[in-house]
C-alpha positions as CSV (number, residue, x, y, z in Angstrom):
1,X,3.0,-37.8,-19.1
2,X,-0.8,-37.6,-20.1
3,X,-3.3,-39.7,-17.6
4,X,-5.4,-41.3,-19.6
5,X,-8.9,-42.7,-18.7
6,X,-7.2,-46.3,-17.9
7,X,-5.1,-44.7,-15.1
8,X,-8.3,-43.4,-13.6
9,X,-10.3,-46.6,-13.2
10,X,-6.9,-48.0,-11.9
11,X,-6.3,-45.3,-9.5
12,X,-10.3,-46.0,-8.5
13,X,-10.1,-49.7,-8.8
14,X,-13.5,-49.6,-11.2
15,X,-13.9,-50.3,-14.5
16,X,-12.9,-48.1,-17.1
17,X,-16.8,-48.3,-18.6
18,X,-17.7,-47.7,-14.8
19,X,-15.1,-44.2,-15.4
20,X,-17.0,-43.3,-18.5
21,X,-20.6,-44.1,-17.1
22,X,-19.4,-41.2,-14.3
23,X,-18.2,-38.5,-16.3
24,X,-20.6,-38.9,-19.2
25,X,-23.3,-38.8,-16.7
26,X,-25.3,-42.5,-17.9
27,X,-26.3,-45.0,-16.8
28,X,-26.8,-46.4,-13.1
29,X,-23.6,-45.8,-10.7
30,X,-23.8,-45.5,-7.0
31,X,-23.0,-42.8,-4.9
32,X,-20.2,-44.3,-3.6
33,X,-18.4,-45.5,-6.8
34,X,-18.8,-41.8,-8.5
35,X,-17.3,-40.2,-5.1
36,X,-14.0,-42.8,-6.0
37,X,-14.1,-41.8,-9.6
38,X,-14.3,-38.1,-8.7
39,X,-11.4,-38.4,-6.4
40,X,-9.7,-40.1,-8.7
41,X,-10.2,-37.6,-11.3
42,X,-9.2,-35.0,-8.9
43,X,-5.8,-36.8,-7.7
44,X,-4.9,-37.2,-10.9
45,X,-5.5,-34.0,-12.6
46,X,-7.6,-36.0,-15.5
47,X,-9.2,-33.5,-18.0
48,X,-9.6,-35.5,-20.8
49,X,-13.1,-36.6,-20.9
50,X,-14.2,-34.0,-19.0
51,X,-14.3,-31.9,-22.1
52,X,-16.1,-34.9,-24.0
53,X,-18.7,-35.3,-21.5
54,X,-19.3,-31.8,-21.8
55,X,-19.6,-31.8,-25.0
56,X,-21.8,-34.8,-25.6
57,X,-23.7,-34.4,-22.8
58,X,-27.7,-33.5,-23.1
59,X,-29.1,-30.7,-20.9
60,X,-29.0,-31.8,-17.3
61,X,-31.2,-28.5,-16.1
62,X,-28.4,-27.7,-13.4
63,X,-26.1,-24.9,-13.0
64,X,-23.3,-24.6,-10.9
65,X,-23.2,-21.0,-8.6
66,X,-19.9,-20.7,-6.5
67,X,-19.6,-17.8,-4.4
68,X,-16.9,-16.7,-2.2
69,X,-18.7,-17.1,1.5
70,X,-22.0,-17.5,1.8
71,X,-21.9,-16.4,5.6
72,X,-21.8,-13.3,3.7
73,X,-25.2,-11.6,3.8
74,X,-24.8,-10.3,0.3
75,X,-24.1,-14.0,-1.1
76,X,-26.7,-15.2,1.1
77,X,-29.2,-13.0,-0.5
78,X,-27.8,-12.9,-4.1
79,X,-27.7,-16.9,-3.6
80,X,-31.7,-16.5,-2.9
81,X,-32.1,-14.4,-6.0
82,X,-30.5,-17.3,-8.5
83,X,-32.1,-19.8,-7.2
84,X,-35.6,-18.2,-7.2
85,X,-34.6,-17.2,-10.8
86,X,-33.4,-20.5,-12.1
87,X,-36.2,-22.4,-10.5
88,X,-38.9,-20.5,-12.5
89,X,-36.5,-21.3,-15.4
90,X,-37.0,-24.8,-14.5
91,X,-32.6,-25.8,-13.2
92,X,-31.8,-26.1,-9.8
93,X,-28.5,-25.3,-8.3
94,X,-24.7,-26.5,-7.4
95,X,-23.8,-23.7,-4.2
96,X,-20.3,-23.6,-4.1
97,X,-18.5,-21.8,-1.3
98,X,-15.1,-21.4,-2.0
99,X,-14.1,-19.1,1.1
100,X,-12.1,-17.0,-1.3
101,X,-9.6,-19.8,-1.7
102,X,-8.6,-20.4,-5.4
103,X,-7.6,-24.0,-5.3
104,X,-10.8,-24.5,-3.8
105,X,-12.7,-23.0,-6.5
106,X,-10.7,-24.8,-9.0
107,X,-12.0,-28.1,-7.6
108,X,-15.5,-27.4,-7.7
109,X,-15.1,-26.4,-11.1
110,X,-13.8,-29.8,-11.9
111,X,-16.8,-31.4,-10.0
112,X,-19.6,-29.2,-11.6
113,X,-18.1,-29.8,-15.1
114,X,-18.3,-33.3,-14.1
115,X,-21.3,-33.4,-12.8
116,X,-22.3,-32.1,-16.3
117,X,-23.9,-28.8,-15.5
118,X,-25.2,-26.8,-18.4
119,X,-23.5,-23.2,-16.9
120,X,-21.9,-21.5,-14.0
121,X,-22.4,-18.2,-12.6
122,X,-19.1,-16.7,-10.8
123,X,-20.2,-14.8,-7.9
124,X,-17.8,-11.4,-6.8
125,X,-14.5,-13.7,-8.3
126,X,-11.2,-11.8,-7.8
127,X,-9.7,-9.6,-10.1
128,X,-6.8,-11.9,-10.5
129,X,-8.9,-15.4,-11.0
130,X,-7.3,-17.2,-13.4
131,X,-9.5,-20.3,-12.9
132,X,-12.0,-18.2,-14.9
133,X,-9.6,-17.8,-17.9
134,X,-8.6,-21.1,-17.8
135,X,-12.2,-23.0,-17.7
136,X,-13.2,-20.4,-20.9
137,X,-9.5,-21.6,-22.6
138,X,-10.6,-25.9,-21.7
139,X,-15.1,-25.4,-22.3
140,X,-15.6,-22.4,-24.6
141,X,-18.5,-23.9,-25.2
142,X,-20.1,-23.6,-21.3
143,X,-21.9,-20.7,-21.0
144,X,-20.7,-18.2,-17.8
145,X,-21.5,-15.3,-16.4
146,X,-19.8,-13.3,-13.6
147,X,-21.7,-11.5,-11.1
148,X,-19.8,-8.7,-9.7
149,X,-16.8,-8.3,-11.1
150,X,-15.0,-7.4,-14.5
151,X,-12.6,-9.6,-16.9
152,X,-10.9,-8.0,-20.3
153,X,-11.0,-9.4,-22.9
154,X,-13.0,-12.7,-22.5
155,X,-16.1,-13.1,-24.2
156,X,-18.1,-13.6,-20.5
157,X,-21.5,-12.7,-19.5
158,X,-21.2,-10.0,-16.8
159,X,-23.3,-7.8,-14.6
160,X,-21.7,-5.2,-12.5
161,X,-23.4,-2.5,-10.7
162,X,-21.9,1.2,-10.4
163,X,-19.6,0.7,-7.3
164,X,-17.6,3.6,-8.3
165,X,-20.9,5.6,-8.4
166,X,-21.8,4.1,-5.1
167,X,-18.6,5.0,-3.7
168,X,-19.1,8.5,-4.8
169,X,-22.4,9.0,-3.5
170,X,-21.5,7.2,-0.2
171,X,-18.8,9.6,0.3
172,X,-20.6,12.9,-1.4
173,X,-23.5,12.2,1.1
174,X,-20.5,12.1,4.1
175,X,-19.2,15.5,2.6
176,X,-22.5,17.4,2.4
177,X,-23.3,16.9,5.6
178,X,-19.8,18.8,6.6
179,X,-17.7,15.5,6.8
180,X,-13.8,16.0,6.4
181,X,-12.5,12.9,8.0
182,X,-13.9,10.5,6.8
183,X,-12.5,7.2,6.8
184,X,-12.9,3.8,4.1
185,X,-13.2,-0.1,5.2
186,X,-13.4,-2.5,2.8
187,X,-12.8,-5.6,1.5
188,X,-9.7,-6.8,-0.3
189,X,-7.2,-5.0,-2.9
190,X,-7.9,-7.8,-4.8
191,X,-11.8,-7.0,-5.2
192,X,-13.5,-5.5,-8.0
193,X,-16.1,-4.1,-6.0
194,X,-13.7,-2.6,-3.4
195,X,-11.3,-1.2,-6.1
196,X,-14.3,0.7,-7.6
197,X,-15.9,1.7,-4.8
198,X,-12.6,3.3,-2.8
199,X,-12.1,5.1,-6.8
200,X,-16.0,7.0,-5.9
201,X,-14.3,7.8,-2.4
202,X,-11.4,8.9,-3.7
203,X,-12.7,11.1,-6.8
204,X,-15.6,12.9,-4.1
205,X,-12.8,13.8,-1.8
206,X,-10.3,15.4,-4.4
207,X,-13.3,16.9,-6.1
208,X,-13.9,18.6,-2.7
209,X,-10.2,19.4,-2.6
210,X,-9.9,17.3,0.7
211,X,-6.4,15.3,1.0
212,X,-6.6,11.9,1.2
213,X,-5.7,10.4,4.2
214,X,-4.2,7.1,3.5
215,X,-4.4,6.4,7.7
216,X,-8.3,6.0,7.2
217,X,-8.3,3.6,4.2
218,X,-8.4,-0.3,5.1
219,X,-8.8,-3.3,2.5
220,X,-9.4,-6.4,4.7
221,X,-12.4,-8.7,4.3
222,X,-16.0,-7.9,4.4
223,X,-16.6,-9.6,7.0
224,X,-18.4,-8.2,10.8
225,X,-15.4,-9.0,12.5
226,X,-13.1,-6.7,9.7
227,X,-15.4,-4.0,10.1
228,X,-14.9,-4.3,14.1
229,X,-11.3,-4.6,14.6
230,X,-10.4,-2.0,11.9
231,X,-12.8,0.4,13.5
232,X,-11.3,0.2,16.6
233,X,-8.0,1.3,15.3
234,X,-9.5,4.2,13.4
235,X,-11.6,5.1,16.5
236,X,-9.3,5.1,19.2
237,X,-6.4,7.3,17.2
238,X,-5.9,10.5,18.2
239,X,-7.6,12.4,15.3
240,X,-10.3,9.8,14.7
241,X,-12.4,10.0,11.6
242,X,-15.7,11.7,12.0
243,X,-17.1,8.9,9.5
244,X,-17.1,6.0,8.1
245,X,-17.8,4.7,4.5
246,X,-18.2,0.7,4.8
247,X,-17.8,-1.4,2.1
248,X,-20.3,-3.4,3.2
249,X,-23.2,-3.7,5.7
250,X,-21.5,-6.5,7.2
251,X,-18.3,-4.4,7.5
252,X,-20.9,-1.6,8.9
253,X,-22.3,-4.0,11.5
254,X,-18.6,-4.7,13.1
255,X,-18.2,-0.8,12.7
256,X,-21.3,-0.3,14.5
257,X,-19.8,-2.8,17.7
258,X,-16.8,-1.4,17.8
259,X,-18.7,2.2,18.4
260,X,-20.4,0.5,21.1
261,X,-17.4,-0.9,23.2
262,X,-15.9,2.6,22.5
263,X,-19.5,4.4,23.5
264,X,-19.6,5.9,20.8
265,X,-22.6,7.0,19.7
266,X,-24.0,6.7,16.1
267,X,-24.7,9.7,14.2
268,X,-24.0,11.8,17.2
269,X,-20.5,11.1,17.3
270,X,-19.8,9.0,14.2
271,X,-21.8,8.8,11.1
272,X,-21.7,5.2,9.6
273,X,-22.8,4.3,5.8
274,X,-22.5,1.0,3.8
275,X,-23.2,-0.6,0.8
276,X,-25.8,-3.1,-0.4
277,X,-28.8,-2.3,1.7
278,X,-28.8,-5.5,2.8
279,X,-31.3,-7.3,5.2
280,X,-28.5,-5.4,8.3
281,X,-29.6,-2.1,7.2
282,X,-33.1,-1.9,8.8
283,X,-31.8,-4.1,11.7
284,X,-29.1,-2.2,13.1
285,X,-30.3,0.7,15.7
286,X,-30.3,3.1,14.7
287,X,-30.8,2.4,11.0
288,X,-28.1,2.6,8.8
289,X,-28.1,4.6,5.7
290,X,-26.6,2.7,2.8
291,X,-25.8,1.6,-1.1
292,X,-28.8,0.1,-2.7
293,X,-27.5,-2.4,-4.7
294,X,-30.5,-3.8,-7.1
295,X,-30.0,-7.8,-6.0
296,X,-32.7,-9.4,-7.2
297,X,-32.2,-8.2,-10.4
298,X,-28.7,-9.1,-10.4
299,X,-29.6,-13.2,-9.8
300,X,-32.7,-12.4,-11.9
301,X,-30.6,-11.4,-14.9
302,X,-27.7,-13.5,-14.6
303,X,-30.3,-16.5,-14.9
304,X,-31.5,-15.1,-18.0
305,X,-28.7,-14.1,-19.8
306,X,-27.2,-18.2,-19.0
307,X,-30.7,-19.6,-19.7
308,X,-30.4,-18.0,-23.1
309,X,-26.8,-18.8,-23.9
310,X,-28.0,-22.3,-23.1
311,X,-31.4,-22.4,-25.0
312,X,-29.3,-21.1,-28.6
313,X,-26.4,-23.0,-27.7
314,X,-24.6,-19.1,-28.6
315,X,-21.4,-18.0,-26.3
316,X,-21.7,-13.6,-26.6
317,X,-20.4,-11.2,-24.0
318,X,-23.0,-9.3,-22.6
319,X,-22.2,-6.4,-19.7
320,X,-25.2,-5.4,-17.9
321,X,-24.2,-2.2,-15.6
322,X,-27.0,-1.9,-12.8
323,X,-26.6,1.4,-10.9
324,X,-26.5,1.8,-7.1
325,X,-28.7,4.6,-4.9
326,X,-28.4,5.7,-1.7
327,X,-30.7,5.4,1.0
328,X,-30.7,7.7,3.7
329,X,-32.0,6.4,7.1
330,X,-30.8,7.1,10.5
331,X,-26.7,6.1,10.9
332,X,-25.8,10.0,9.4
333,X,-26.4,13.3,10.8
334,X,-24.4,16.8,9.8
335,X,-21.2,17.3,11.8
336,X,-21.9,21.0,12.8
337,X,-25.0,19.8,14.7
338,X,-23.1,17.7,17.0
């Protein structure tokens, strides 16, 4: 049975002009009334208006940004990025952290639509995120675009960097310095940006004709504390690796303790590289050598490419490919030397 806007003001004890005042964003309500109209919306899985208000709504200079964890140090400075961008753009923003929980994201979906935002940007979503399809399927007219990540055929804004090319320089860097086992931490199977980036591992190991070892690849979280516990199984086997590609420089900063505890010392016993050249990477002692991933220009660009979707009132499907390079500091040295 279809809930209706009636069963909503019910379910809130309001009015059903006090339901409508919420969602279509006008008018005076307090705080405290929209929280009961929101949680009734919620409970009840009410969509109706929703689209309405979307619809009808005028420009409310906001736009929603959810991100999977903003403890993250990537999130924390792609979330910097947006915001700079969007405020010189003149919007401010919804953060979102979903802590890669789906039915979380779906509810802050439902909130920022009714909260009447004029776009959202999907931060690193999973490959198999069907809240994204879905929200394209209900407001085809709400402009999106995803950061980090790769969906067929939906016409959605998206901006990806290179991870298989970062991948594949990580690892060729590992391989010209007379690395054979070398070993790949990451974050899950489900990520775009892992998939891609073990690919670049894999394709610069078989192009060097070295067998992969599927004992040194781990998808986990990219997170310090998966980058320390998975390194401490790799490290402590009896043929350890030699290396280390990390997914992440968080994952690098966990790898980097687990060394420690292990005294092991990094380059001269274990070369360490990761990916996003992050604020970590001139932080950690000694320095590590990573993937530049262009940031900046990732939130830059996403808030241009939505501002303009916005501003023409045009849905297209731009991809913008930004490519990765590597930055050599002080975390690698060549294994003969030791």
């Amino acid at each position: 049975m279809m809930v209706t806007i009636k069963d909503v003001a019910r379910e809130a004890k309001v009015s059903i002009s006090t339901v409508s005042r919420v969602l279509n964003m006008s008018g005076y309500t307090s705080e405290k009334t929209k929280e009961k109209v929101l949680y009734a919306v919620k409970k009840l899985g009410y969509t109706g208006s929703l689209v309405a208000a979307a619809m009808i709504k005028k420009q409310t200079l906001t736009l929603g940004l959810i991100i999977p964890d903003i403890k993250n140090i990537f999130h924390s400075d792609l979330t910097r990025a947006v915001e700079d961008g969007a405020n010189s753009h003149g919007f401010n923003i919804f953060l979102c952290n979903t802590d890669n929980n789906l039915q979380k994201e779906v509810e802050y979906i439902h909130l920022l639509i009714a909260k009447g935002v004029d776009g959202i940007i999907f931060s690193s979503p999973e490959v198999k995120d069907k809240n994204i399809k879905e929200v394209k399927e209900k407001f085809p007219d709400l402009p999106i675009v995803i950061l980090g990540s790769k969906f067929h055929n939906l016409t959605i804004n998206e901006i990806l960097v290179d991870n298989f090319d970062g991948g594949y320089r990580a690892t060729s860097h590992l391989l010209e310095l007379g690395h054979k086992d070398i070993a790949f931490i990451s974050g899950g199977i489900d990520s775009y940006s892992s998939i891609e980036r073990h690919k670049g591992y894999k394709f610069a190991l078989n192009e060097s004709g070295i067998p992969i070892n599927d004992d040194f690849v781990i998808f986990d979280r990219f997170y310090i504390e998966s980058g320390y516990k998975n390194a401490l199984k790799l490290l402590q086997k009896n043929k350890r690796p030699t290396a280390i590609f990390a997914g992440s420089d968080s994952i690098a900063v966990g790898i980097y303790k687990a060394a420690r505890e292990l005294n092991l010392k990094i380059p001269e016993q274990l070369s360490v590289v990761g990916f996003d050249d992050s604020q970590y990477a001139e932080i950690l002692s000694p320095m590590l050598t990573t993937i530049h991933t262009p940031i900046k220009e990732m939130g830059q660009r996403a808030i241009e490419i939505i501002v303009k979707s916005i501003k023409e009132k045009k849905i297209f499907k731009e991809t913008l490919v930004l490519y990765p390079t590597l930055v050599e500091r002080e975390s690698t040295m060549a294994v003969h030397s030791k």
